[in-house]
Structures are given as C-alpha cells and as structure tokens.
MOPAC internal coordinates of N, CA, C and O (Angstrom, degrees):
PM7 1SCF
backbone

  N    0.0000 0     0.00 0     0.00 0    0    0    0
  C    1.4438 1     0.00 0     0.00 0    1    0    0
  C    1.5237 1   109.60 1     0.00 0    2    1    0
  O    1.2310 1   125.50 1   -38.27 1    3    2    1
  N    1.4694 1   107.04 1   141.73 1    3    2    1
  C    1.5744 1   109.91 1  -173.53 1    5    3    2
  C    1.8642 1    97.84 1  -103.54 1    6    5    3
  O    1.2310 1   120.52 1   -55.44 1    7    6    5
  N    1.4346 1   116.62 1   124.56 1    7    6    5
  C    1.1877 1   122.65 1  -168.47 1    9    7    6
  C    2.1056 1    94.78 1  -102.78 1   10    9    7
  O    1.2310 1   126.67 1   -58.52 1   11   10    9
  N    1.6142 1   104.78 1   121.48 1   11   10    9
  C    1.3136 1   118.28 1  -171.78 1   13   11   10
  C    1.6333 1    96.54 1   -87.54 1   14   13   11
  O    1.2310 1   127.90 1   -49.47 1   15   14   13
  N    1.3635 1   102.39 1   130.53 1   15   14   13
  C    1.7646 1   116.51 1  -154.53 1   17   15   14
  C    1.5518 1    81.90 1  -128.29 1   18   17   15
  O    1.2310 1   118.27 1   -51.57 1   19   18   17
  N    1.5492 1   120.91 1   128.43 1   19   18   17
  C    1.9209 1   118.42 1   168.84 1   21   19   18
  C    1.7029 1    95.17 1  -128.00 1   22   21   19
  O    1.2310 1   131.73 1   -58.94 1   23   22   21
  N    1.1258 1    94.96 1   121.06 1   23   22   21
  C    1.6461 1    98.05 1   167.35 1   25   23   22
  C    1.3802 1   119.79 1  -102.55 1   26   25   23
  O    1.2310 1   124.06 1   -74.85 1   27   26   25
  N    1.5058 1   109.82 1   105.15 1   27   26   25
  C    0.9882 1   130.25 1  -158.32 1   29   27   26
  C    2.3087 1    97.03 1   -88.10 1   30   29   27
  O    1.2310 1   133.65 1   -57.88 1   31   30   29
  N    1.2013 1    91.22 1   122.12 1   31   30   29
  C    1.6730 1   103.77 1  -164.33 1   33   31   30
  C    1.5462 1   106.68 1    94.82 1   34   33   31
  O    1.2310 1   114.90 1  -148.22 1   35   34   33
  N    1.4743 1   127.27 1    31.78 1   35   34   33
  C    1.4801 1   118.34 1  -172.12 1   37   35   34
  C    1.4388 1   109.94 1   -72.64 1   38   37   35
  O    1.2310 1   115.23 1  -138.55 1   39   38   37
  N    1.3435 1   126.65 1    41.45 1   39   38   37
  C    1.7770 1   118.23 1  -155.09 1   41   39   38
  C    1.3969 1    93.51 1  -143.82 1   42   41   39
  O    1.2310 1   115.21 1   171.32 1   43   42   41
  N    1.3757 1   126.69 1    -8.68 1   43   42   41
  C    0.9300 1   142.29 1  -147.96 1   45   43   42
  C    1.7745 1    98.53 1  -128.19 1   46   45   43
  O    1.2310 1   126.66 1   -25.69 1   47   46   45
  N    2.0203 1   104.80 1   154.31 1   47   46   45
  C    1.5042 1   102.90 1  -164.43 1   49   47   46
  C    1.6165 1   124.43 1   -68.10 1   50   49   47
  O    1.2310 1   128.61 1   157.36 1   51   50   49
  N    1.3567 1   101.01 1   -22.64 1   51   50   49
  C    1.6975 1   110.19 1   164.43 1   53   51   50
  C    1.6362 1   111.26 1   -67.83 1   54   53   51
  O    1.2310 1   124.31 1   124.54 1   55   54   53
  N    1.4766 1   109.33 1   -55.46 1   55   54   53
  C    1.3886 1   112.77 1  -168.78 1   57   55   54
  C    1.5360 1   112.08 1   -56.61 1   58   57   55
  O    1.2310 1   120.85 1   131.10 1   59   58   57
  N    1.5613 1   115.99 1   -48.90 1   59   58   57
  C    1.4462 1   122.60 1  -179.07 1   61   59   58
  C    1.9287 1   103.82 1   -59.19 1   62   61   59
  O    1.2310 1   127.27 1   142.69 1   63   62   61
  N    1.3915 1   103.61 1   -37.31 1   63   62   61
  C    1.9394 1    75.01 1  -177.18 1   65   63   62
  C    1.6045 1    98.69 1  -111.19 1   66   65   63
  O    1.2310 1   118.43 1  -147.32 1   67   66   65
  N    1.5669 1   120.59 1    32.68 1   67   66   65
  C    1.5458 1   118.66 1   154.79 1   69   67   66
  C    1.7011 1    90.48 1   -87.22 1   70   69   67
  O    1.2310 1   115.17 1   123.77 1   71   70   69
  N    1.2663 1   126.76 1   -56.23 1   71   70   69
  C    1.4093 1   118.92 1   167.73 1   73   71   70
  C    1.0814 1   130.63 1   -48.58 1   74   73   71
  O    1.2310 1   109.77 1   145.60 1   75   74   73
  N    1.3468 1   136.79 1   -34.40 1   75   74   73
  C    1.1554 1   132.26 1   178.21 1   77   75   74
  C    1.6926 1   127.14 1   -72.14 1   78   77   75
  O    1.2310 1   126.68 1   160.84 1   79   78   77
  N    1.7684 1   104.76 1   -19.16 1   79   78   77
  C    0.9667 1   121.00 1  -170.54 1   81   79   78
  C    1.4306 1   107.75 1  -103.35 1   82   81   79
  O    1.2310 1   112.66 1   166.87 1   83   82   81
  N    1.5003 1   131.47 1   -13.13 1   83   82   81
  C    1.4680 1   147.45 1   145.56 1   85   83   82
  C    1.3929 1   117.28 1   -59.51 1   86   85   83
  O    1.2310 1   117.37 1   138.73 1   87   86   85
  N    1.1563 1   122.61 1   -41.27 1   87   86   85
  C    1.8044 1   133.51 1  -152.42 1   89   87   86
  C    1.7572 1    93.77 1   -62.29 1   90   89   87
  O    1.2310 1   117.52 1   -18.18 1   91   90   89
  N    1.0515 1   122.32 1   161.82 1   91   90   89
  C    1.2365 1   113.54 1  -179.69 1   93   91   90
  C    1.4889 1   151.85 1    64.39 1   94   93   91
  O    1.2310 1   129.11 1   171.21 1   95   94   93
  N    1.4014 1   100.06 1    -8.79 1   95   94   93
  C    1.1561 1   129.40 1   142.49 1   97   95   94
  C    1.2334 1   133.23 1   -52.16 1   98   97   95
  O    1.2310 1   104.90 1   -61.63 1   99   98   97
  N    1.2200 1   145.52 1   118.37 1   99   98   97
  C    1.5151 1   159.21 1  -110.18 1  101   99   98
  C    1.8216 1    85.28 1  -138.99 1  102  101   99
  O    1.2310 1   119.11 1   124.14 1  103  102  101
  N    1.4104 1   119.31 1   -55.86 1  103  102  101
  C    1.5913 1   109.73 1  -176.05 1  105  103  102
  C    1.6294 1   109.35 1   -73.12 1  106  105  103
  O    1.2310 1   126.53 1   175.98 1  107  106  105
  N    1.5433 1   105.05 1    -4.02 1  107  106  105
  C    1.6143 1   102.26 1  -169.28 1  109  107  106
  C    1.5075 1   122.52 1  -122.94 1  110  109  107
  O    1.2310 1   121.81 1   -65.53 1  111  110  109
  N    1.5778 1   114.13 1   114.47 1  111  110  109
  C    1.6511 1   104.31 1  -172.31 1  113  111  110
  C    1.7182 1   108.77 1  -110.81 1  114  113  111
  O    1.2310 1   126.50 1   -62.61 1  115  114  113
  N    1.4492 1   105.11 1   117.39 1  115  114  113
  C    1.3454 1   109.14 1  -169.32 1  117  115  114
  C    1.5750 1   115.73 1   -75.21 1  118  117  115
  O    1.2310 1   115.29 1   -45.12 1  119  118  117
  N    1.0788 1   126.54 1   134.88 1  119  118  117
  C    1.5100 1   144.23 1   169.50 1  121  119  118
  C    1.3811 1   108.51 1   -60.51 1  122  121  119
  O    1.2310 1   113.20 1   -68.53 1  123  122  121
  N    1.6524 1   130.45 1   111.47 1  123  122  121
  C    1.1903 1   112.32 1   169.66 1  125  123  122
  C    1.5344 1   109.25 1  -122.27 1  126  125  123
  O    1.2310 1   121.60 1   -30.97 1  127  126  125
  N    1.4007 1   114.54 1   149.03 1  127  126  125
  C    1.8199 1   128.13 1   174.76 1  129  127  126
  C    1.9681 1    97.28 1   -97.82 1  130  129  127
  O    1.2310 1   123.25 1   -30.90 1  131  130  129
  N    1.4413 1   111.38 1   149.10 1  131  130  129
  C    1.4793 1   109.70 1   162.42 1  133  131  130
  C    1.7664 1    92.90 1   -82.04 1  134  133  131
  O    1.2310 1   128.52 1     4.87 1  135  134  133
  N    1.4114 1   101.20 1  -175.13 1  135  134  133
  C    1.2705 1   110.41 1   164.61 1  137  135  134
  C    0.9859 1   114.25 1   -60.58 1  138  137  135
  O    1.2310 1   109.68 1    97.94 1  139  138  137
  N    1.3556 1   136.96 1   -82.06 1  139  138  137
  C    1.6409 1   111.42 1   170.46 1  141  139  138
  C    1.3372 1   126.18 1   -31.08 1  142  141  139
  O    1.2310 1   112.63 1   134.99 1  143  142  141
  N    1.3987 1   131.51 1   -45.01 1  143  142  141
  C    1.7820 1    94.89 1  -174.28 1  145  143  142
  C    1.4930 1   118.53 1   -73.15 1  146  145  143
  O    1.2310 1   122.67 1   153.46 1  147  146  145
  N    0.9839 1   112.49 1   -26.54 1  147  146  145
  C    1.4237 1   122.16 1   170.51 1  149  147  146
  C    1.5771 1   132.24 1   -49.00 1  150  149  147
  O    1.2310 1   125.42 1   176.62 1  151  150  149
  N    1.4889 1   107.20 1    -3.38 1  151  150  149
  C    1.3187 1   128.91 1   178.49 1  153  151  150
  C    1.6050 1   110.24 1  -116.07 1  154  153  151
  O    1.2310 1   133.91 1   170.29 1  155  154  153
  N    1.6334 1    90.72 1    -9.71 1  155  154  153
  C    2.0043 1    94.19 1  -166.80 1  157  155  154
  C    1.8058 1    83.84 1  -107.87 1  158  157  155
  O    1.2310 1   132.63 1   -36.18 1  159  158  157
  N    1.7085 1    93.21 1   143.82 1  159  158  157
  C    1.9454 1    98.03 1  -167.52 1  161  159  158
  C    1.7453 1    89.34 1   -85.29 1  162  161  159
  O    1.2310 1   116.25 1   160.94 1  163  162  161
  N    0.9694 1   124.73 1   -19.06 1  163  162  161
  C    1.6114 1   115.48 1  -166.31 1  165  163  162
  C    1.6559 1   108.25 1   -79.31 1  166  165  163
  O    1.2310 1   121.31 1   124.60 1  167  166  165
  N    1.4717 1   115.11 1   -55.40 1  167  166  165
  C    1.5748 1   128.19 1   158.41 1  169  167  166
  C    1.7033 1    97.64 1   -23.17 1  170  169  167
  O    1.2310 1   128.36 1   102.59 1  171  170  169
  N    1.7088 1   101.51 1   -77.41 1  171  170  169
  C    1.7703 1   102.51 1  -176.11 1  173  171  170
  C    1.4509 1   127.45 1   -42.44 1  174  173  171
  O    1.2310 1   132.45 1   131.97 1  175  174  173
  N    1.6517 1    93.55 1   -48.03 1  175  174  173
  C    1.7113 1    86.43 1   169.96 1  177  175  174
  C    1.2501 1   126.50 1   -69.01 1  178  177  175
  O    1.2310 1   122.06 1   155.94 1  179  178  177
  N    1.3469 1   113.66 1   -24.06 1  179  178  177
  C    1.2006 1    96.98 1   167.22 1  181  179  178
  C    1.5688 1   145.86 1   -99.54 1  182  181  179
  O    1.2310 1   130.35 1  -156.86 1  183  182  181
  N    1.2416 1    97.64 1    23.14 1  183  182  181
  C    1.6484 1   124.89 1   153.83 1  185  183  182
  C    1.7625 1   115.35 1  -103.51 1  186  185  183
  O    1.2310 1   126.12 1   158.04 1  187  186  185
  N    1.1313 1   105.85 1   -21.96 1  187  186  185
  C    1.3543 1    93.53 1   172.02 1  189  187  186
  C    1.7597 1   100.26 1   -82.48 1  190  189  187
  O    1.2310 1   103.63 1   161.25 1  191  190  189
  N    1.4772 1   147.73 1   -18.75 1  191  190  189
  C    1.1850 1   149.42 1   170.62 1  193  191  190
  C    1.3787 1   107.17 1   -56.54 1  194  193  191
  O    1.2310 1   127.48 1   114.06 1  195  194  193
  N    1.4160 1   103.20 1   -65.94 1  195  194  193
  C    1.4580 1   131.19 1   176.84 1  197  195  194
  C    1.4942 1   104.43 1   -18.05 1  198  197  195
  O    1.2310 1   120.59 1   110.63 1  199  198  197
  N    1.5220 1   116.47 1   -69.37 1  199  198  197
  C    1.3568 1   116.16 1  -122.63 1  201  199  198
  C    2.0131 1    86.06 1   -96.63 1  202  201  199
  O    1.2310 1   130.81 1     2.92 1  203  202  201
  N    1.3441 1    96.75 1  -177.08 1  203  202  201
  C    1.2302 1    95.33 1   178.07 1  205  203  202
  C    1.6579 1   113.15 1  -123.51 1  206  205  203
  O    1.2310 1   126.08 1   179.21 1  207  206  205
  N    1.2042 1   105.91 1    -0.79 1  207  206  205
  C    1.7074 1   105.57 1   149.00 1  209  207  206
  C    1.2849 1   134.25 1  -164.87 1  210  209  207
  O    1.2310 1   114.29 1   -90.54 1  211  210  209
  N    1.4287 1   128.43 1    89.46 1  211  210  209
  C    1.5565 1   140.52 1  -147.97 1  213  211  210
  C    1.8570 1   113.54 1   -63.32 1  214  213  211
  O    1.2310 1   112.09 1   -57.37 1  215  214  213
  N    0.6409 1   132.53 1   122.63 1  215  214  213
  C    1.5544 1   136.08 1   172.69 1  217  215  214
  C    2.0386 1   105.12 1   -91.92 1  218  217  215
  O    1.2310 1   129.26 1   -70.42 1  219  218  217
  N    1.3016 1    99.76 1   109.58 1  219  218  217
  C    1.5530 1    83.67 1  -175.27 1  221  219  218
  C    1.6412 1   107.97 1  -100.55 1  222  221  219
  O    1.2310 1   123.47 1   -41.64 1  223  222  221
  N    1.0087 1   110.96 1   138.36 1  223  222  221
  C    1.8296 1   119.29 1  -176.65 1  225  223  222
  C    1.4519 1    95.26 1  -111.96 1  226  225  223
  O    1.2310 1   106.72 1  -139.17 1  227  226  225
  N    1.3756 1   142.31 1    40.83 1  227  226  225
  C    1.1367 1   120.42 1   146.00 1  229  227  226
  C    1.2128 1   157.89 1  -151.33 1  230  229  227
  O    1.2310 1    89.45 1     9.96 1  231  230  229
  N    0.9082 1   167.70 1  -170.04 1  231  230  229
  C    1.6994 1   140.26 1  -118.20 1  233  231  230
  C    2.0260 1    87.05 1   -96.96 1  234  233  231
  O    1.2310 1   127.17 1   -36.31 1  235  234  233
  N    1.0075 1   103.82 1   143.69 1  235  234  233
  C    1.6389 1   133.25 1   160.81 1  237  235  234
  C    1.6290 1   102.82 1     1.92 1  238  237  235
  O    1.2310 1   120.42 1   106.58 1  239  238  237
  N    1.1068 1   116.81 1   -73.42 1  239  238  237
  C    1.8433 1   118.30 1  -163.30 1  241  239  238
  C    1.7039 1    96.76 1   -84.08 1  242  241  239
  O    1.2310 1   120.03 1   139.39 1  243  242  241
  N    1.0717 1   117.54 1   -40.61 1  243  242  241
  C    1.6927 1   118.30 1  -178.05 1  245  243  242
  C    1.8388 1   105.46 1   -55.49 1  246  245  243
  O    1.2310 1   122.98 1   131.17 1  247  246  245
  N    1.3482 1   111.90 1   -48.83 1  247  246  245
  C    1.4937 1   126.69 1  -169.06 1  249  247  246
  C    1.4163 1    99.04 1   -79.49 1  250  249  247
  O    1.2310 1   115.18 1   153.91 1  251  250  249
  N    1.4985 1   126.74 1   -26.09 1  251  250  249
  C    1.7349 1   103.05 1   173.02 1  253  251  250
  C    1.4232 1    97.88 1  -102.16 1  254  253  251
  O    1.2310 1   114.71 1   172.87 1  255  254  253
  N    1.4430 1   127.64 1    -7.13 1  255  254  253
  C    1.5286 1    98.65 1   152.47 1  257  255  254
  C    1.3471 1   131.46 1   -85.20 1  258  257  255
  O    1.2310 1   114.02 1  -171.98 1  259  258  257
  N    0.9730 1   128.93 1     8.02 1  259  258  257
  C    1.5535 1   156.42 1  -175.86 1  261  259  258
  C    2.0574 1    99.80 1   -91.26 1  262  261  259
  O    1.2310 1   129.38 1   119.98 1  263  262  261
  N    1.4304 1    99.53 1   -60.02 1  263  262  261
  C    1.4721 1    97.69 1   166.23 1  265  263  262
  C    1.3597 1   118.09 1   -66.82 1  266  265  263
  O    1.2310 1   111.53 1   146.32 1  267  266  265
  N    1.1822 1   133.56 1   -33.68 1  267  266  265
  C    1.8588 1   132.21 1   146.03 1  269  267  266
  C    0.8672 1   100.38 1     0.92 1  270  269  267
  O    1.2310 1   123.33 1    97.92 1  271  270  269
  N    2.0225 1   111.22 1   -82.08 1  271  270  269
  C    1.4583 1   111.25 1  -134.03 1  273  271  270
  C    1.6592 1    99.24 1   -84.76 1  274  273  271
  O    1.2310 1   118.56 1  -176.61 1  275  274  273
  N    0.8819 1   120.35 1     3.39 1  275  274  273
  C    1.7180 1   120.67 1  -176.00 1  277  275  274
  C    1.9613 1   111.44 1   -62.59 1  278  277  275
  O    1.2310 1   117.34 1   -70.23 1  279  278  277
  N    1.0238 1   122.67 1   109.77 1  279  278  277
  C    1.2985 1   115.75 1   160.17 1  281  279  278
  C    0.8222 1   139.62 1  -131.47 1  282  281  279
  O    1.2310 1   120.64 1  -142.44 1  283  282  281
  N    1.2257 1   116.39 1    37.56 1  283  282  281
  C    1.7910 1   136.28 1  -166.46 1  285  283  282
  C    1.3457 1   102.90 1  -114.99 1  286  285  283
  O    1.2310 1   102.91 1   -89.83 1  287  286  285
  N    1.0348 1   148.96 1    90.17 1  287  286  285
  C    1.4151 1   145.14 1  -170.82 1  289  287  286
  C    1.0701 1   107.00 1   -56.36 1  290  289  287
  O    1.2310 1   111.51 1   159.39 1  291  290  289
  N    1.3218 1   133.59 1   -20.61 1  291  290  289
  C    1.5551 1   121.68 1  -168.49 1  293  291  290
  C    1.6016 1   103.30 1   -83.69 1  294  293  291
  O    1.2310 1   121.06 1   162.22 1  295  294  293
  N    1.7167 1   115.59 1   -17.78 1  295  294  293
  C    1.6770 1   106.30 1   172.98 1  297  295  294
  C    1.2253 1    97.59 1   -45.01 1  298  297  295
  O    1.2310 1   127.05 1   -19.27 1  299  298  297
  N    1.5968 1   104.04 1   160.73 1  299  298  297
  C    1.8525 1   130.55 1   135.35 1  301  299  298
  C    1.1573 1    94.86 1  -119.21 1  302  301  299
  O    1.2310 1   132.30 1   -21.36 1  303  302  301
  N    0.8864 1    93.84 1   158.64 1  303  302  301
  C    1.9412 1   132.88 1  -169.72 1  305  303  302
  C    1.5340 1   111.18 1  -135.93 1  306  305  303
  O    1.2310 1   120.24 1   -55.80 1  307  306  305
  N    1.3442 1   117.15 1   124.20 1  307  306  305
  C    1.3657 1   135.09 1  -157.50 1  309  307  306
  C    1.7975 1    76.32 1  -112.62 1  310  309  307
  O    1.2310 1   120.10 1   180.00 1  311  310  309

C-alpha cells in the first residue's frame, strides 16, 4: 500500500528537506498544490483530507488552523 503523505508548508526550509528526504520513496506518494491552490483553504483542505498523513511545517496559529480543517479521522498529523 502506497501511504499519501501532503506537506503542508512544503515551500518552506523544513518542508523542502522533509520533501526532499521523502521524494523517491516507492511506499510514499506525495500530495502536491500549484501555487495557487496552496493559498486557496478549500484546495488545502482538501489535501489535507486526502492524504493519509500530514507533516505540518508551519508556524504555531497557521498549523492549528491547518489541524481545523482536518476531518477525516483516519489522517495523522505530524
């Protein structure tokens, strides 16, 4: 089974080498936003639903509103 991983802040210096160090991975299929969706909250939520375990890269109030939009119980959230 391929487990769908979205790194939510992937643009950013944690997110780029949490990605870089995932990429290529055969058990792991990464979630990607263009620049625009990544600015739109509905696009986000619905990759943060999507995926089956979110890594969040970002600062304190962004990352518990980010856990907000989560309603899929089966996410984990890094």
């Amino acid at each position: 089974m391929v487990a769908k991983v979205f790194i939510d802040g992937a643009v950013g210096t944690t997110g780029l080498e949490i990605r870089e160090r995932l990429e290529g991975r055969k058990e792991l299929a990464l979630v990607n936003l263009s620049e625009t969706e990544r600015k739109d909250a509905t696009a986000r939520a619905r990759a943060l639903n999507d995926a089956d375990v979110v890594v969040l890269c970002l600062p304190d109030d962004a990352a518990r509103e980010a856990v907000g939009l989560v309603q899929n119980p089966k996410v984990r959230e890094i």
